[in-house]
N, C-alpha and C positions, 0 to 999 in steps of 0.2 A: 561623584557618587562611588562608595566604596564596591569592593567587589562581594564581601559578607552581605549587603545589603540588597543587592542584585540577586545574589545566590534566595536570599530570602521570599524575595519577592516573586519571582522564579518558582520558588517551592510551595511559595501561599497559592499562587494559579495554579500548579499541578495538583494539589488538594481540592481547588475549588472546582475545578474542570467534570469529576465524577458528578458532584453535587449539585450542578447545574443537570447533566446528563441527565436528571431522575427528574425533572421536569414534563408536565406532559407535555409542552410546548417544544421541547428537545429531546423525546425519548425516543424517534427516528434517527436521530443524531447521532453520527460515531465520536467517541469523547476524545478521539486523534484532532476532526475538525475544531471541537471548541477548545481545544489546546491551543492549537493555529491559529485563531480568530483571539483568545483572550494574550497571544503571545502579540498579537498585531498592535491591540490596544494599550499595551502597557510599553510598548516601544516606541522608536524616536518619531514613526507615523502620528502617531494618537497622544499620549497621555507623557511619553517619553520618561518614565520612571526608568526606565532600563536601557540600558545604552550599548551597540554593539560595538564590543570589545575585546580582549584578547580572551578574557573570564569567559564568554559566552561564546568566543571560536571554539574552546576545549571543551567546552561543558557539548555543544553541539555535536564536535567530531564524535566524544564518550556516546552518547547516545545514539549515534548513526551506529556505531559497531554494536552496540545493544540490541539495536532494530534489526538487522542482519542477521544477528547471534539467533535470537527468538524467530527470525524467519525461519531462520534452519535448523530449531527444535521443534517445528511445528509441520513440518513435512515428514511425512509419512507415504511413502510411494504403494505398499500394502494395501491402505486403509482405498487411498483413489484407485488405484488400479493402472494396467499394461495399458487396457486400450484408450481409457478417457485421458491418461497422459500422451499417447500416440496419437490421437485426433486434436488435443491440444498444442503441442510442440507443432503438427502441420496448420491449426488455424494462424499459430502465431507468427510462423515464418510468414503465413500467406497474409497476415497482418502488417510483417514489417517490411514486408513489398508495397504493399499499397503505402504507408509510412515515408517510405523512402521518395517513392514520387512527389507523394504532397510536399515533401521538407525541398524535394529536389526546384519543383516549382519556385516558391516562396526563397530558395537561395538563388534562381534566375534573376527574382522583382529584385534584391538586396533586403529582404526582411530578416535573413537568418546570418549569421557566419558560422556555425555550430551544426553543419546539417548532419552526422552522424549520430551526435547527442540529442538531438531534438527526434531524430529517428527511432530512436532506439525509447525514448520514453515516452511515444505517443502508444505504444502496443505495451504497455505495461499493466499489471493487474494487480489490487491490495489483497494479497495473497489469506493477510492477518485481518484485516477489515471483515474480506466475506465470511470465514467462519463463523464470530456470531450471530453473524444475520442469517445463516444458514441451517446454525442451532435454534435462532429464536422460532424461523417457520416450519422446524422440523425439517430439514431438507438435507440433513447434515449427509445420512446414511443412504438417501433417496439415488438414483441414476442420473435426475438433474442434478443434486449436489456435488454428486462425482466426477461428469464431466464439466462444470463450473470448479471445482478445485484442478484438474485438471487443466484445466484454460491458463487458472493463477498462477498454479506452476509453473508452467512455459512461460507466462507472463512475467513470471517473475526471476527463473534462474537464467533464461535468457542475456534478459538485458544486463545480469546483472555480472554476468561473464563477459560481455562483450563491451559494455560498458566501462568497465574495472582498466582492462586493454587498452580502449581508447583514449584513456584518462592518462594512460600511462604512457603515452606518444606525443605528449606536449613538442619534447625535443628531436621524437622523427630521428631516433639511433639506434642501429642494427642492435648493439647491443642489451639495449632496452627491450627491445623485441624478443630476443633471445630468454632475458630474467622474467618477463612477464612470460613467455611457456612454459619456463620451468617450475615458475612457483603453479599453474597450473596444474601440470604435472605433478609437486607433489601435493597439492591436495587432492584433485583425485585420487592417489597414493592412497594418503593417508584414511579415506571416505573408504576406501575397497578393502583396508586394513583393517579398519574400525567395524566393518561387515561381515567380514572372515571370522574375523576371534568369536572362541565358545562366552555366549551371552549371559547361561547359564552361574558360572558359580562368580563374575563380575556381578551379575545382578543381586545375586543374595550374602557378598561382602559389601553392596551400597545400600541395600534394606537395610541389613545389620548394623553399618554403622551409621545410618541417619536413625534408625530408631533406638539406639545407644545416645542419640543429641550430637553425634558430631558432625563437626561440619568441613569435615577432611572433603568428603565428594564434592563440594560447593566450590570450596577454593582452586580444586583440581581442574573443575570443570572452567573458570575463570581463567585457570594458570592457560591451558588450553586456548581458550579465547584472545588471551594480551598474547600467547604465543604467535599464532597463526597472524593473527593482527602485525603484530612487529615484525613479522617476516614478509609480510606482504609490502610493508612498507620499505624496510632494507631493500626489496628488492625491485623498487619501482614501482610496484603495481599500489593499486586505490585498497584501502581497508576493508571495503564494506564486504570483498568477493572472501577475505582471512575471515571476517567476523562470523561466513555464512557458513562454510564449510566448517566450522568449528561448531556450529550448532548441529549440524547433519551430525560430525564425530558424535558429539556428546547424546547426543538423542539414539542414534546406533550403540553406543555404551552404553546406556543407562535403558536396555531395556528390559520389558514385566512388568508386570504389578509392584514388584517390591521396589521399586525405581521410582513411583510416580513423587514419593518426596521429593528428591532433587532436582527432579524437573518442574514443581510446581514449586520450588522456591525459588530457581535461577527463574521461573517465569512471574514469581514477587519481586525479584529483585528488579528486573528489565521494564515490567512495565509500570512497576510502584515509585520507579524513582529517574530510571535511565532515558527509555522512551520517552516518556514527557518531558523531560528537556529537550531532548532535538525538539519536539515540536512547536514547542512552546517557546527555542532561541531561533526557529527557524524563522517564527512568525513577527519576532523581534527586529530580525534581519530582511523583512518581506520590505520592498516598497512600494504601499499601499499607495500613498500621495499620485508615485508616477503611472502608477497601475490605472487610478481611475480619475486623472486631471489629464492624460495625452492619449486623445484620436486615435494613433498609430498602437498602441498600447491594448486601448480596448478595443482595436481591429484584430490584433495577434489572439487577444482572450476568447473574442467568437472564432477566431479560424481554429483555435489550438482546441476548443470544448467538442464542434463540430466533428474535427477529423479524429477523435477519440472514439466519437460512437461510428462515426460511418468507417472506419478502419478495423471494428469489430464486427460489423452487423454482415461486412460482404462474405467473411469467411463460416461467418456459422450456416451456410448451408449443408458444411459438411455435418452436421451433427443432426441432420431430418431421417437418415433411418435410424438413431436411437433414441432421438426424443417427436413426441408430438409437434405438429408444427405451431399450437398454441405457445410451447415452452420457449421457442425459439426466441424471438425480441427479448422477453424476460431475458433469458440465459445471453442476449446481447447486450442488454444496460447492465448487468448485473458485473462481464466482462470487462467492461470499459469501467469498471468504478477502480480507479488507481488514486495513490496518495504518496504513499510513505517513500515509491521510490522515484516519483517525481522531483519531490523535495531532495532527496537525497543526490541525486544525480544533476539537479542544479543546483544545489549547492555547491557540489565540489566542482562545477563546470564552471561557476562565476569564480568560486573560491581560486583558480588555476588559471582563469584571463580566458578559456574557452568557450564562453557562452556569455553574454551581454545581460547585464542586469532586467533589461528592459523584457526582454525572451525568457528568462527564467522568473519573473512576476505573473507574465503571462500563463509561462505552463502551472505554477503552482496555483494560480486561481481555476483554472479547468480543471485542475485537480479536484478541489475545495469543490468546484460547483458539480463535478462529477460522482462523487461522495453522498453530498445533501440531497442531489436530483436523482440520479439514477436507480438506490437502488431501492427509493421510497415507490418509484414511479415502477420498478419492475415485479416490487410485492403487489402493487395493487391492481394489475394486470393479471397476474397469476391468480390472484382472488374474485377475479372479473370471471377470469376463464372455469374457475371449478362454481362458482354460483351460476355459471351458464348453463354449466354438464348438468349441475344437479335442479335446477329449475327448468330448463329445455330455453333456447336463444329466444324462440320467438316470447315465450314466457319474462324473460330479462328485460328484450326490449321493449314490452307491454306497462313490464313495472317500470324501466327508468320514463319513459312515456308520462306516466300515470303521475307520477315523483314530480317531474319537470312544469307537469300541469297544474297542478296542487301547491307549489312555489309559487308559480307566476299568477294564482289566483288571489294567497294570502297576502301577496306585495298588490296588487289591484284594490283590494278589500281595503288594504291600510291605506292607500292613497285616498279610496274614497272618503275615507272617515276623516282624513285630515282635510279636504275640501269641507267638507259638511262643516 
């Protein structure tokens, strides 16, 4: 099978992936999951028109750095705020405490060999996921929404430092250890850099020239990315931590209003064509066969879906003097819905010999089930809770009462009439 042809097939799914989404039977659906799922069936699991190969290793890494890149145009530390990101970076630690145990367990039984990597991405959050569901209920600008973006962030830059690091000690040498601080160091550098500088008249020479039609800011912002990118690679470390820190840059550059062009094109360009290829070669790459024909397989998928929510749910206590204690569970499935860097981090854990096919099936399907379940099940608990306030509880439980008895009367009714 050619590689033109793969590429094709590849790009007819990522078109169809939205078009599905607009379904009412998928309109709960994040179109990252039906990427995943239509990437599954069209690979060597299911349908095997697409075949993992060297085409769909490159096309997957392109897209991981995309995913990254767009992580880190889409943070805003202003917007969440000091304290929801301070109450979140401490749930998270107190997250990847609890993490560390459960992986520490399961590498006692011999289930894991990977236990820092599986550590590290069972407290992860889709940082990109929950914003529109947070726009869809209104909740974007809310105090729940803030400390829930909050949460994702530490969920999310977290791992994705410490992750990067780990990735990078395959071979356990001082010296590695050494280049992996420094490219830390300088992006941080360069993050504090990009922070410092007057925003003012950058921002109105990138108005100027995206609305003159060029596309000088696009490429620069790109030049940026494969920058930071190739430097992380030169120097041992994992791409994904160059892709992020270059989104942070360029988001810190590119601010104002006269700005939002360029950033809503690099955000055309990542999720119109880059993002759905990881997802959709990652699902290529998934296997689904061993995932759900071996025991041990789908005992890892219940223990790894499990310790997702109960590894979120202990820490949001700390978050009852600034939300309701209604909010809370919500704001704990909502935390536990992770994806993008699931995937991401097993990939590059199999892709390296550090993580076992069989452990990285698993976490990506708690992923997947995390997505479709959680945070379907965390809207409609939140919708539970304000029709309680505004009807009164004893009032709710009168009507589902009333509901439940009025069912069970019209299924009686139909039975009798089918006797008759």
């Amino acid at each position: 099978m050619s590689e033109i042809y793969s590429l094709f097939i590849i790009s007819l799914v990522a078109a169809l992936a939205p078009l599905l989404g607009r379904l009412p039977q998928l309109a709960q659906t994040p179109v990252v999951v039906i990427e995943l799922v239509l990437g599954i069936l069209i690979g060597p699991s299911v349908a095997n028109w697409v075949a993992s190969d060297s085409t769909i290793g490159f096309l997957g890494i392109v897209g991981l750095s995309f995913l990254f890149f767009q992580a880190g145009l889409d943070f805003d530390k202003e917007k969440i705020g000091a304290q929801a990101l301070r109450l979140g970076a401490i749930a998270w630690l107190a997250s990847f405490g609890l993490a560390c145990i459960f992986v520490g367990l399961l590498y006692f039984v011999g289930l894991l060999r990977a236990p820092l990597l599986v550590a590290l991405v069972l407290p992860t959050t889709a940082f990109g996921i929950l914003i529109p569901i947070l726009r869809q209920t209104g909740d974007l600008d809310s105090d729940f929404g803030r400390y829930l973006l909050g949460l994702a962030a530490a969920g999310e830059l977290g791992p994705v430092m410490l992750a990067s690091v780990a990735l990078a000690h395959a071979n356990h040498h001082l010296h590695q250890t050494l280049l992996s601080i420094g490219f830390l160091a300088i992006a941080v550098g360069a993050i504090f850099l990009a922070r410092t500088l007057p925003a003012d008249g950058l921002s109105r020479a990138i108005g100027r020239w995206m609305g003159d039609g060029s596309i000088l800011p696009v490429r620069i912002a790109i030049l940026i990315l494969l920058g930071l990118v190739s430097l992380a690679s030169e120097l041992g470390m994992e791409t994904v931590l160059g892709a992020y820190a270059a989104g942070v840059i360029v988001a810190l550059l590119a601010r104002g209003d006269a700005t939002e062009a360029l950033v809503g094109r690099l955000t055309s360009i990542s999720s119109g064509f880059f993002i759905p290829m990881f997802f959709i070669t990652s699902g290529v790459e998934l296997d689904l066969i061993g995932l759900v024909t071996s025991p041990a397989s789908l005992l890892r998928l219940a223990l790894f879906t499990l310790a997702l929510l109960f590894i979120r749910i202990v820490p949001i206590r700390l978050y009852r003097g600034g939300l309701p204690d209604r909010d809370l569970l919500p704001l704990a499935l909502l935390s536990s819905t992770t994806l993008g860097l699931v995937v991401a981090v097993t990939y590059l854990g199999v892709r390296t010999g550090q993580m076992s096919t069989e452990n990285a099936s698993a976490l990506v399907g708690a992923a997947v089930i995390s997505v479709a379940v959680f945070p379907t099940l965390a809207i409609s608990l939140r919708a539970q809770s304000d029709e309680a306030r505004a009807a009164g509880f004893p009032a709710l439980i009168a009507r589902r009462a009333g509901d439940f008895a009025a069912t069970q009367l019209i299924r009686l009714k139909g039975l009798m009439s089918q006797k008759g």
